[in-house]
N, C-alpha and C positions, 0 to 999 in steps of 0.2 A: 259619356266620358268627356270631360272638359277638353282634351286636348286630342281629339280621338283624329284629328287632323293631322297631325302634326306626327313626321316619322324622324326615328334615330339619327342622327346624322352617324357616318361612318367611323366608327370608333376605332381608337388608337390602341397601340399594345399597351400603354403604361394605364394604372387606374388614375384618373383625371380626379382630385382634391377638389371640392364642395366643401371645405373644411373652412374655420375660420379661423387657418393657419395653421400648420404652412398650408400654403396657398399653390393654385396651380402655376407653376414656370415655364414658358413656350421654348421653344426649342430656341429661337433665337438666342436667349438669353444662358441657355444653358452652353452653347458653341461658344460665345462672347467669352466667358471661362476660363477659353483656352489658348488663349493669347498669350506668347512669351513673357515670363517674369521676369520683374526690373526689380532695381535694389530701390529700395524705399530711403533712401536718401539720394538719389539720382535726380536731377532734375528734370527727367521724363514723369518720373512719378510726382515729384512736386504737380508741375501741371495736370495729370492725372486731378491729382484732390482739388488745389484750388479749382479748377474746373467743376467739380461737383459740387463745391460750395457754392459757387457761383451761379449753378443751376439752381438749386435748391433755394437760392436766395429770389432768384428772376418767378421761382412754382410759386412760393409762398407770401411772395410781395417784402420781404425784410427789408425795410429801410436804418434800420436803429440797434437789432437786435444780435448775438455772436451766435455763430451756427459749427457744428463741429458734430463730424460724422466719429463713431467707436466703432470699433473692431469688440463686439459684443451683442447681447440680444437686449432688446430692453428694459429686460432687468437688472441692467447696470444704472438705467436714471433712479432709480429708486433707490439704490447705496450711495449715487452721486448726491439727489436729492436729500437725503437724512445727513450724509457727512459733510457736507458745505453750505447748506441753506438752514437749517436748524441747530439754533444756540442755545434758547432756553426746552420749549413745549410746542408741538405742531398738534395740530388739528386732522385728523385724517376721515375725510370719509367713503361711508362704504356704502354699496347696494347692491355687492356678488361677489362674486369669488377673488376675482383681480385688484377690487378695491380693497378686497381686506388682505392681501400679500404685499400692497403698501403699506398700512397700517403694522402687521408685521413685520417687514423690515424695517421700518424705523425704528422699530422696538429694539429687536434684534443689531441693530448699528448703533446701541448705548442711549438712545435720546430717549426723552421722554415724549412721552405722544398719548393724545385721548381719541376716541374713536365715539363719530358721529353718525350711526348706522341709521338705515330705510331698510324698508321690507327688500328684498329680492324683490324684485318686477318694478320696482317704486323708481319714481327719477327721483335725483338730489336736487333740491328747489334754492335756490339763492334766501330766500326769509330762513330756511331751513339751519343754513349755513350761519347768517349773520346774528341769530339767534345765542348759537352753538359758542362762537366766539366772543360773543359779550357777557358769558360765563365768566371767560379766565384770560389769562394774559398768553396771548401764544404768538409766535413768530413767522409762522409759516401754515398753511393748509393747502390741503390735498384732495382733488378730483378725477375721479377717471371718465373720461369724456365718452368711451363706449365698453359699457361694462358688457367684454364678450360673453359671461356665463351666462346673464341673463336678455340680452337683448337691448338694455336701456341705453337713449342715447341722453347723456344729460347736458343742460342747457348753459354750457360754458362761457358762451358771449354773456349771457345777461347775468350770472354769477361773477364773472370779474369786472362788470359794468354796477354792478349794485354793490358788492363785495369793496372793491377797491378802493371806492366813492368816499367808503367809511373807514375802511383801515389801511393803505395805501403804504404802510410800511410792513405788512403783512405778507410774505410771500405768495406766490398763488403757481402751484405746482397741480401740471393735467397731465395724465397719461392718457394718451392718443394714441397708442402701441396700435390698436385694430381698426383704425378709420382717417388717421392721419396721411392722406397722399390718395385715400378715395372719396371722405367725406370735404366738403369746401371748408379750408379750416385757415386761419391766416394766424397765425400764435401771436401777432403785435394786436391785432384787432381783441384777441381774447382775453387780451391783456396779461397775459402769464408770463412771469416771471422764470419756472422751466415750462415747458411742454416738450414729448421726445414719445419716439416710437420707433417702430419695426420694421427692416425689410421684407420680411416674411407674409407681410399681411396684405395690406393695400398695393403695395411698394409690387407683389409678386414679384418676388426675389425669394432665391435661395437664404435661408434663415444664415444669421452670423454678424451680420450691421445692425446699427441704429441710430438713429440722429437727435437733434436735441437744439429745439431752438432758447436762446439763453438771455434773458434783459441784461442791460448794463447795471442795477442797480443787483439782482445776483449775483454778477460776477464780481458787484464792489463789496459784495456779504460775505462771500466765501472768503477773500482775503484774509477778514478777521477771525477766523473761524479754526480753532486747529484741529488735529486729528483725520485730518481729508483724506489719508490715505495714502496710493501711488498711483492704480489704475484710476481711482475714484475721484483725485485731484483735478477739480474743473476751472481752477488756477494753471495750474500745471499745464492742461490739455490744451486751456484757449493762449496762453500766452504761447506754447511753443509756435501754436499756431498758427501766432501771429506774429512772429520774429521770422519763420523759417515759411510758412504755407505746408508744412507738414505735420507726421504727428509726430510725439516721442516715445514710442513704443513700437515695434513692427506690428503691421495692420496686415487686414486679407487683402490683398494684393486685387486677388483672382476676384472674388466679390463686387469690388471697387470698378474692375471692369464694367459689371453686370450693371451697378448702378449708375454706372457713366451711361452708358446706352440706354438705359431706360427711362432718364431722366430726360433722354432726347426726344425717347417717344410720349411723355407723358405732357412737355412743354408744347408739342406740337398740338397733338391732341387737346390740350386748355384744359386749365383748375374745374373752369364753371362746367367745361363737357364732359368731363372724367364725375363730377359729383353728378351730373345730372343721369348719366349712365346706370352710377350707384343706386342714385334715387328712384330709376325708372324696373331697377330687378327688383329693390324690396316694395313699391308699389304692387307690381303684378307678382309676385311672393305672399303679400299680404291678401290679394282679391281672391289667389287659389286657396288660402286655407281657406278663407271665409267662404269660399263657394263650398269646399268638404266640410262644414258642420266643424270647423277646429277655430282654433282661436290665438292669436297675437299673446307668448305671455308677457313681453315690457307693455307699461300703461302708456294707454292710447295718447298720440301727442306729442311721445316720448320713443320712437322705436328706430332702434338702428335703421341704417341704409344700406350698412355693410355687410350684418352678420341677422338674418332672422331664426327668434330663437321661438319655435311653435311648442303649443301646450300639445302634449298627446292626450287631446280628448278621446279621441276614437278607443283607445286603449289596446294599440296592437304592441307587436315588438319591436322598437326601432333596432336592437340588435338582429332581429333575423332579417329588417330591413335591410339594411348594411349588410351583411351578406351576399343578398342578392344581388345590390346594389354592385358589388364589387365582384360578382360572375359576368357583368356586365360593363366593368374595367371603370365604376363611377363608385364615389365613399363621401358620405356626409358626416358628422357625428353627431352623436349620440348626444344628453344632456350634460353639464356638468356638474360635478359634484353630488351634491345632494338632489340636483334637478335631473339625475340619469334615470334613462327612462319614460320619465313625468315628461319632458320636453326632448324636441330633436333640433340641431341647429342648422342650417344651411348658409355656408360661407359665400355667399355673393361677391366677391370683394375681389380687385385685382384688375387683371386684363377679359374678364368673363361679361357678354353680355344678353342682353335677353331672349334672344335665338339659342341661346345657348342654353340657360335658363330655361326655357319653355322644355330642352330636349331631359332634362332633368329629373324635371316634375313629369314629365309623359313619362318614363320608367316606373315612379312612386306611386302615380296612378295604377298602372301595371300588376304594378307586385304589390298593391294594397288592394287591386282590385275596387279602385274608388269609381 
């Protein structure tokens, strides 16, 4: 047994999330909480947010770029994205589950949209892309930076470095929901016009925020643009934002707390130690399947840091896996979608690290008797 060293650490009452969101939340964060409530136009709260903007600006390097947290999950940037960045035809593409419910929403928010699909397991390749739009006349296109259903992580630096080169009035729209705030990601560096993601995921935070970092040249496109909405108005949300330091809609209060403090441990901690963290569970993630006779299903070159998403060679049950798993107060999931089953995913992602990790995989060993 690979890990036959290696014993339980003392297990807590709650079942600890192995999930690639939500994610697991330490106690600290979850006390943080319950802090007395202020009125959201108070200038206690004001400070509250701009302070978090402030963070977020100091994590991510933003010299240029408008950043603006929602009281939402993030799949609010994807209504945002279709109802403010998209005039005529976007380009959307897919290679799992989460890339094709952009593709759908844009549909579904009136606009016209074509869809650039990859196999599942496939990364989305910048020639791929640039291909795709020298079809037809589109305004906007769309990447998801870690497609959670399948593992991929695709190659966002060098797709808005080649991408842009040639259509630079083209918007460039990445969902980062699952790797953004654990993978090293700088949104001006990637050139993207939005990028936005989740508290839930990396962030380990209770699910309910999401942030969105915003170029000036989107925010001069939405202007023109009608039909934005109220929530979905990214006019609306950065201007107030930027008259007052607040938002214009009551926000989660309580939430805002959670991410105030965590953004204190995550600045201290550092960008590059926090992705190298990430990078060093799905390394040793990666060496245990391949020591079991299993296999990586994103293409190699290509695989998350955050979320490993394993092929079930072996051919057992990952639901009676999970099971056990959660006799034992620990829960991974299962495949998704059409990949249930076929694959199991293990959420790496957050505050978790590879001591942690290691006690994980000795249970899976266990009850797979690997």
């Amino acid at each position: 047994m690979l890990l036959q060293l290696i014993r339980p650490m003392k297990q807590n009452k709650h079942t600890r999330l192995w999930n690639p969101g939500p994610t697991e939340v330490s106690e600290r964060i979850l006390i943080s909480q319950s802090k007395p409530m202020i009125g959201h136009r108070e200038s206690t709260f004001t400070d509250l947010y701009k302070g978090i903007i402030d963070k977020l600006n100091r994590f991510f390097e933003i010299t240029n770029y408008h950043t603006y947290v929602h009281t939402a999950s993030g799949s609010i940037w994807m209504d945002i994205s279709a109802r403010n960045l998209v005039r005529d035809k976007a380009l959307s593409t897919t290679c799992g589950s989460f890339s094709e419910r952009m593709y759908q929403t844009i549909g579904s928010c009136g606009k016209t949209v074509d869809k650039m699909a990859v196999e599942w397991g496939k990364a989305t390749k910048p020639e791929q892309i640039l291909d795709a739009l020298s079809k037809d006349k589109y305004d906007a296109f769309t990447v998801v930076h870690n497609e959670t259903s399948t593992g991929v992580r695709n190659p966002t630096v060098e797709i808005g470095k080649q991408v842009k080169k040639e259509y630079p009035d083209i918007m460039y729209i990445i969902d980062a929901v699952s790797s953004l705030g654990g993978d090293f990601i700088l949104p001006e560096k990637n050139q993207a016009d939005l990028i936005f993601a989740s508290t839930q995921k990396a962030f380990a935070l209770p699910p309910g925020l999401s942030m969105a970092f915003i170029s000036p040249e989107a925010f001069e496109k939405a202007k023109t643009l009608p039909g934005r909405g109220q929530y979905t108005d990214l006019v609306a949300l950065l201007e107030y934002y930027g008259k007052k330091n607040q938002t214009p809609s009551t926000p989660a209060i309580s939430l805002l707390y959670s991410l105030d403090i965590q953004l204190d441990a995550m600045l201290a901690e550092g960008h590059n130690n926090i992705a190298k963290r990430h990078e060093d569970m799905a390394k040793y993630t990666r060496s245990w399947v391949e020591k079991h006779g299993m296999k990586m299903f994103a293409e190699k070159g290509y695989e998350s840091i955050t979320v490993s998403i394993v092929e079930n060679t072996l051919g057992k049950s990952v639901a009676d896996l999970n099971k056990e798993l959660r006799k034992r107060k620990l829960t991974i999931s299962n495949g998704y979608s059409q990949l249930k089953e076929k694959t199991f995913r293990i959420g790496h992602m957050g505050s978790w690290t590879v001591s942690e990790l290691k006690e994980l995989l000795w249970h899976i060993e266990e009850i797979w008797q690997l």
